[in-house]
KOLMARBA-849450 format. One record per residue (C-alpha): residue number from 1; residue in three letters; x, y, z. Coordinates in Angstrom, 1 decimal, decimal comma, padded with zeros to 4 digits. Layout:
<pts>
[NUM; ALA; [X; Y; Z]];
...
</pts>
This chain:
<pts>
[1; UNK; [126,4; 053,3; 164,2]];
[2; UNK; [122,9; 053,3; 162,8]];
[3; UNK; [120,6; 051,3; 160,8]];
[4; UNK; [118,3; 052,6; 157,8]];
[5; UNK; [114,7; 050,9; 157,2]];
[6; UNK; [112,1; 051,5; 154,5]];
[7; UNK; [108,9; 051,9; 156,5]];
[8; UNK; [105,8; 053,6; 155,8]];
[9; UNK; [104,3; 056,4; 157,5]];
[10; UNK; [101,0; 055,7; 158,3]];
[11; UNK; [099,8; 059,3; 158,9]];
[12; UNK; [100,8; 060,8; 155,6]];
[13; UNK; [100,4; 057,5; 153,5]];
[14; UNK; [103,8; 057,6; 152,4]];
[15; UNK; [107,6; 055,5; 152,4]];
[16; UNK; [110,3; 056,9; 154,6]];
[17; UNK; [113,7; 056,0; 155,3]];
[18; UNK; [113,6; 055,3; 159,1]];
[19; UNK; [117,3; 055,6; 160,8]];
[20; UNK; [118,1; 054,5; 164,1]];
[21; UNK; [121,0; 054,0; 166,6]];
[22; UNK; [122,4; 050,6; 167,6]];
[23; UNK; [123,4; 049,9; 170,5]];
[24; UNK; [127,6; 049,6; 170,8]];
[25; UNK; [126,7; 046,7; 173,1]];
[26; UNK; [123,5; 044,9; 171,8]];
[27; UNK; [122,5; 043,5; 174,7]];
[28; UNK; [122,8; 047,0; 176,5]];
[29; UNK; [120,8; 050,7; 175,7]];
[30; UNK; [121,7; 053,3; 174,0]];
[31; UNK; [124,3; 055,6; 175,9]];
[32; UNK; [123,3; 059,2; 176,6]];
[33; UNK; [126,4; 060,4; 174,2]];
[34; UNK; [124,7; 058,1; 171,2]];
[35; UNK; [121,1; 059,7; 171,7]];
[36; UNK; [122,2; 062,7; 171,9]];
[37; UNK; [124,4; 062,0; 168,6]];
[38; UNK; [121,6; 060,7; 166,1]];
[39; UNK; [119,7; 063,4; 167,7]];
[40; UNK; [121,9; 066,4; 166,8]];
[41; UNK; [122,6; 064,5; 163,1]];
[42; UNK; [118,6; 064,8; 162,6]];
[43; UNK; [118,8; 068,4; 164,0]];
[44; UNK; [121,9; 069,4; 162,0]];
[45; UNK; [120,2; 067,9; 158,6]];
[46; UNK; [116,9; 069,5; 159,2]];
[47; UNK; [118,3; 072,8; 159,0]];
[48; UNK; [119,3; 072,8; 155,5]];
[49; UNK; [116,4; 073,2; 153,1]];
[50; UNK; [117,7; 072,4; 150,3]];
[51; UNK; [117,1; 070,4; 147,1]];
[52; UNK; [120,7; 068,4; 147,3]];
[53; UNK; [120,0; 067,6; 151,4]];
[54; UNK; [117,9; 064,7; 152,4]];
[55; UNK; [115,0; 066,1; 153,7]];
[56; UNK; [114,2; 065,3; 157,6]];
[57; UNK; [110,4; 064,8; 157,9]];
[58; UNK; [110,4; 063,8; 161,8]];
[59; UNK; [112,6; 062,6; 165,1]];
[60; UNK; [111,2; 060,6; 167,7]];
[61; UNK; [111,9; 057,7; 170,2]];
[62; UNK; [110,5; 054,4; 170,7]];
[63; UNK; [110,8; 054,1; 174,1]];
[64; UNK; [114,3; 055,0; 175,0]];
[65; UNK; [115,4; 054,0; 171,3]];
[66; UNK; [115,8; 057,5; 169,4]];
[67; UNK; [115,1; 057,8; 165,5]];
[68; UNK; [114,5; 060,0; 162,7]];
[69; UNK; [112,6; 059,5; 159,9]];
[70; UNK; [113,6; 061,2; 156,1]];
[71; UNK; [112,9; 061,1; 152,2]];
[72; UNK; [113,1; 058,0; 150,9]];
[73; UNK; [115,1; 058,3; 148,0]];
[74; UNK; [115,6; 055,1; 145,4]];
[75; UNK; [119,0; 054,9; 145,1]];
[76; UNK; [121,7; 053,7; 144,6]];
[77; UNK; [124,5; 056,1; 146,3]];
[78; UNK; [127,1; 057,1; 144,2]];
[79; UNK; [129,6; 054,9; 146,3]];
[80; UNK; [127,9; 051,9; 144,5]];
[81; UNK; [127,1; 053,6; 141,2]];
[82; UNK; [130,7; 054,1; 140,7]];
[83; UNK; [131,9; 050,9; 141,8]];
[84; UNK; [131,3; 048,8; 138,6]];
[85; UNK; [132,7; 051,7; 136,1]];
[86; UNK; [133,7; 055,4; 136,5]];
[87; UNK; [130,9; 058,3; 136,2]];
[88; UNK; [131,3; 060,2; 132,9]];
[89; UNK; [132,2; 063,4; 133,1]];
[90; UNK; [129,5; 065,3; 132,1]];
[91; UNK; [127,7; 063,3; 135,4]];
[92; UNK; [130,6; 063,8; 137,9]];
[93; UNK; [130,1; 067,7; 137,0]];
[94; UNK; [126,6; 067,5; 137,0]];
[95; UNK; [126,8; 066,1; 140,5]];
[96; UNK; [129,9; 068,1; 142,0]];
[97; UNK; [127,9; 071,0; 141,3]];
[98; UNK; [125,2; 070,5; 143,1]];
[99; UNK; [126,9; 068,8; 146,2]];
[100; UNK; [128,8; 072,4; 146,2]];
[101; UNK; [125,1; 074,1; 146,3]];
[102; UNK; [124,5; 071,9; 149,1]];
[103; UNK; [127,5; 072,5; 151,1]];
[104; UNK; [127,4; 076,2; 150,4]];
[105; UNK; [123,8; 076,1; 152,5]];
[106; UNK; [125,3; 074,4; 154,8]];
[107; UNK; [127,9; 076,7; 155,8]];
[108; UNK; [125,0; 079,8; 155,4]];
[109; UNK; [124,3; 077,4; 159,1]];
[110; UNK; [127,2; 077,7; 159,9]];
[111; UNK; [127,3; 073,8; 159,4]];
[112; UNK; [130,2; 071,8; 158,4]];
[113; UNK; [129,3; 068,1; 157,1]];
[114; UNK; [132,6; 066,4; 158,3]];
[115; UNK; [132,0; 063,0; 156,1]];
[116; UNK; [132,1; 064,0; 152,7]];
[117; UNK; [132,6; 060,8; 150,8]];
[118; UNK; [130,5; 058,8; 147,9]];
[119; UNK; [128,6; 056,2; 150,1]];
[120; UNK; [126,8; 059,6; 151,4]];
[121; UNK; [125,6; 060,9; 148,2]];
[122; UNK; [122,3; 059,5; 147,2]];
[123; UNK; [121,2; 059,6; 143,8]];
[124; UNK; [117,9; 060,5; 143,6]];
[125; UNK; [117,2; 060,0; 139,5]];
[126; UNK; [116,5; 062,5; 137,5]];
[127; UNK; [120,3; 063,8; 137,4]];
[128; UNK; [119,7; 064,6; 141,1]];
[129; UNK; [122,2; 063,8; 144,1]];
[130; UNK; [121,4; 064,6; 147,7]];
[131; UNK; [123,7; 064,9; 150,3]];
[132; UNK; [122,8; 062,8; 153,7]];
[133; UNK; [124,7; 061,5; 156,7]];
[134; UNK; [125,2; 064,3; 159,0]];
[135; UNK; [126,2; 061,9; 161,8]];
[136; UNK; [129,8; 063,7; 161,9]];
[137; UNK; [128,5; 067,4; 161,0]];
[138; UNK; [129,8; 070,4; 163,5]];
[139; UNK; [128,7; 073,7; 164,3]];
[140; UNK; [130,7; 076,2; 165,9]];
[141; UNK; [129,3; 075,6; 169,1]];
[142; UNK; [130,3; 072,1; 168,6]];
[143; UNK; [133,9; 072,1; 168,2]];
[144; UNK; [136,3; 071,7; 169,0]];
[145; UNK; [136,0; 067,7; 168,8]];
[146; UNK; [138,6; 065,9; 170,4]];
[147; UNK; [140,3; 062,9; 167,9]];
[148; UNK; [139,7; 062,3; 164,8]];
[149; UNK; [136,5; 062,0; 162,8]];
[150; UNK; [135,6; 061,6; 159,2]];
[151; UNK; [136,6; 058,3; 156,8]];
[152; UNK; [140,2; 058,2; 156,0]];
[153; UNK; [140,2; 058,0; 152,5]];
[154; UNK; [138,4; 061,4; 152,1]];
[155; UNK; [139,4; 063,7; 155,1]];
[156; UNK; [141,7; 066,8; 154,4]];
[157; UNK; [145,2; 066,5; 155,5]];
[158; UNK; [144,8; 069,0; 158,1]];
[159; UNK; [142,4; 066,9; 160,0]];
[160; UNK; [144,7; 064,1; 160,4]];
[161; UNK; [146,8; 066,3; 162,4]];
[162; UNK; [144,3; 067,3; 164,9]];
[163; UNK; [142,8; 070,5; 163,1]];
[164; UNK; [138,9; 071,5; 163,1]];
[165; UNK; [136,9; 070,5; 160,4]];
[166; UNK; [136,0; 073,4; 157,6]];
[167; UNK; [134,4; 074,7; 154,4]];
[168; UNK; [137,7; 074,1; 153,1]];
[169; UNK; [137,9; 070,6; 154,7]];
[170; UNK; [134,6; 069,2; 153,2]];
[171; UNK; [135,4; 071,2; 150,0]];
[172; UNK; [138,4; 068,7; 149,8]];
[173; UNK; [137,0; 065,9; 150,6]];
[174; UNK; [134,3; 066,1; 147,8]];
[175; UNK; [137,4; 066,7; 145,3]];
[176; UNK; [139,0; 063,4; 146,6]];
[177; UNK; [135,5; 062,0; 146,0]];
</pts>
């Protein structure tokens, strides 16, 4: 759905991760649905200060082409850290931990994050991970959805079968992860 740049922000001297929405049909704009989408993710992120949430510094457009821009963070997500051997213990504690902290603010907003899964943890050294990716996050104003959303491989039973997305829902999904 989007794409993520490194670019620098000029005002404040500093490097941002810049995302914005492509276009389902490149040679066409941006529907109103999809605006409106990677506006409400920025909107939905912003909310949560918190020290395991990627921090939304501004939302904008160029032109008609919406984007946000956020922390930086070096990297790698813990989709590819685990990927050449498994996290040890002590690390996938260390991480679930604070992942729970985040998604306990979240819900304090009434926020659920819908796409709990590895690629959308960053790791952000230190023994820090930060939860980002609130491109499928609901409110209660938002629901219900109507399908499915979410990645497979992670989503709570339940939500295969139609059900709204929960606490309990993303609470699974970070076990599976």
């Amino acid at each position: 759905m989007g794409a993520v740049y490194r670019a620098l922000d000029e005002s404040l001297q500093r490097f941002v991760a810049v995302k914005v929405m492509r276009a389902a049909d490149e040679g066409r704009g941006l529907t109103a649905k999809q605006v409106t989408r990677l506006l409400d993710e920025a909107v939905s992120q912003a909310r949560l200060n918190h020290p395991n949430v990627v921090t939304i510094y501004y939302v904008g457009r160029d032109g008609e082409e919406p984007f946000f821009a956020m922390e930086l963070l070096p990297g790698p997500t813990l989709g590819t850290r685990i990927q050449d051997e498994p996290l040890p213990y002590s690390e996938v504690i260390l991480y679930a931990q604070q992942v729970v902290d985040a998604l306990m603010q979240a819900s304090r907003h009434g926020l659920i994050h819908g796409d709990i899964k590895p690629r959308n943890l960053i790791l952000a050294g230190d023994g820090i991970v930060k939860l980002g990716d609130f491109g499928l996050a609901k409110t209660e104003d938002t629901m219900p959805t109507t399908g499915i959303s979410g990645t497979l491989s992670y989503m709570a039973p339940e939500l295969s079968r139609g059900t709204d997305p929960s606490d309990q829902s993303d609470m699974y999904s970070l076990g599976v992860t």
